[in-house]
C-alpha positions, 0 to 999 in steps of 0.5 A: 641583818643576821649576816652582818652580827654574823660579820661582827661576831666573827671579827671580834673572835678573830680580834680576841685571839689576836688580842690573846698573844700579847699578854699585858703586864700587870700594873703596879696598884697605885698605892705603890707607885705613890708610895715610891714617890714618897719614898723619893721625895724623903731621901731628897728631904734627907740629901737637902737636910731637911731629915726632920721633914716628913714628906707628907709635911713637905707636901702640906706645906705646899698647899698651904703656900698654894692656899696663902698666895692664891688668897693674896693675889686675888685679893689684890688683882681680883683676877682668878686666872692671875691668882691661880697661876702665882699660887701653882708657882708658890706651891712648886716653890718648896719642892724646887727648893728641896730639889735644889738643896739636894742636887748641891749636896749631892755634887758635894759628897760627890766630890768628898766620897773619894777621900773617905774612901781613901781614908777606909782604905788606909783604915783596912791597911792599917789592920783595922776592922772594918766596922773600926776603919768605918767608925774613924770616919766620924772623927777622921772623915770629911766634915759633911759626912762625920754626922752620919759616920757617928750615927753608925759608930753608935749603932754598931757599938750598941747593937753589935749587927753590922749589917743593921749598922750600914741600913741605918748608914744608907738611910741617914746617907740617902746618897746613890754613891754611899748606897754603892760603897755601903754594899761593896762593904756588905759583900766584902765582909759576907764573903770575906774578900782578900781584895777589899783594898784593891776595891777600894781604891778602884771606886775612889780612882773612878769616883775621882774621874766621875767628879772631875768630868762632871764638874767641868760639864756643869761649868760649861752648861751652867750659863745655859741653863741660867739664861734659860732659867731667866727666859722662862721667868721674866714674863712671869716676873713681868705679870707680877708687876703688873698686878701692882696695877689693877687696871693693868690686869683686869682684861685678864679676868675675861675667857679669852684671857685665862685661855692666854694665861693658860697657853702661856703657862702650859708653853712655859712649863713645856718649855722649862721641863725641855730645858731641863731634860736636855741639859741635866746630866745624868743622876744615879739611882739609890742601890737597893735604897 
């Protein structure tokens, strides 16, 4: 017995100095990983239009809706497992609504930052300064784009700090490609760069390419993935007119069948995020956002 806690003890010194050559990274507190997400979640609320929304609103309006479906489906199928899959869904609903928003605005700036560009070049040519060629955005720019440009004429017009002005231009943006232009911007005027011009039509040109490339790739996927879209709603959409008929749905309410309720969603939410992976095109990330 005294050899084989000999054995062990000996081993697991062995285990711990092998253990002790890979030092392990510090994880980041989970504070912070939920702070992240948070901050994510608000620049979508602010691509989408939806500034006003707090994320912590956003959220409470999915347990709400969460709440408010689960309520109504088992008041008319008395079926748990049927109701707790309707409201997981209507919970979902406004993050993908958001999240939809988001992704359409964005390919919208994405297809006017080269013209604004375009006009902050003309703007410096001109002899503007560059708060000046900013500012005319607001009345010169594209339209989706004046509010925030206003937004920043004002700042700098009261405070005077150009740098405070383009923080608060970034957040009111919320855009990865402004990020990129508010920062070329910073830099230009820090170090005094004689080739802002030159800068700027070289991120319009490739701003223009990037539009252009991706816009034909989503025309040839977008089918794809509608008809992927529709595969994985259509059994869920059939359930739902099923309920119409409690009789329908009441085998529903044994084990066996919250075990095939549970597999179908688990296999459909596989599915979708499979699907979506695959398909969705790359998304920049915010610069220092």
């Amino acid at each position: 017995m005294s050899r084989l806690l000999i054995g062990l003890l000996f081993g697991l010194g062995l285990f711990c100095i092998w253990w002790s050559f890979w030092p392990r990274e510090p994880k980041p507190p989970a504070s912070a990983t939920r702070r992240g997400r948070l901050d994510r979640l608000g620049d979508e609320l602010v691509q989408a239009g939806y500034a006003a929304v707090g994320p912590r609103a956003l959220l409470a309006m999915c347990a709400l809706m969460f709440l408010l479906v689960f309520v109504v489906f088992f008041s008319f199928t008395a079926v748990p497992s049927i109701a707790l899959c309707f409201a997981v869904m209507a919970a979902y609903a406004p993050l993908a609504l958001v999240r939809s928003r988001a992704r359409r605005r964005r390919a919208l700036l994405r297809d006017l930052w080269p013209d604004a560009v375009d006009n902050i070049t003309s703007g410096v040519r001109a002899g503007l300064a560059l708060p000046d060629a900013l500012a005319q955005l607001a009345i010169r720019g594209p339209m989706p784009l004046r509010p925030a440009f206003a937004r920043f004429s004002e700042d700098y017009r009261v405070s005077g700090r150009f740098n405070d002005s383009l923080d608060n231009l970034k957040a009111n943006l919320a855009d990865p490609v402004g990020d990129r232009l508010v920062e070329a911007l910073r830099m230009a005027r820090e170090v005094g760069g004689s080739d802002l011009g030159r800068l700027l039509r070289t991120l319009s040109g490739f701003l223009r390419d990037d539009s252009h490339t991706r816009a034909e790739l989503e025309t040839r996927q977008s089918w794809t993935v509608n008809a992927a879209r529709l595969a994985v709603a259509a059994p869920w959409i059939v359930l739902a007119m099923m309920c119409m008929r409690p009789e329908a749905v009441s085998s529903y309410a044994s084990s066996t069948g919250t075990m095939v309720l549970l597999a179908g969603g688990l296999c459909t939410l596989i599915a979708y995020r499979l699907m979506i992976r695959i398909a969705r095109l790359p998304e920049e990330g915010r610069v220092l956002g």
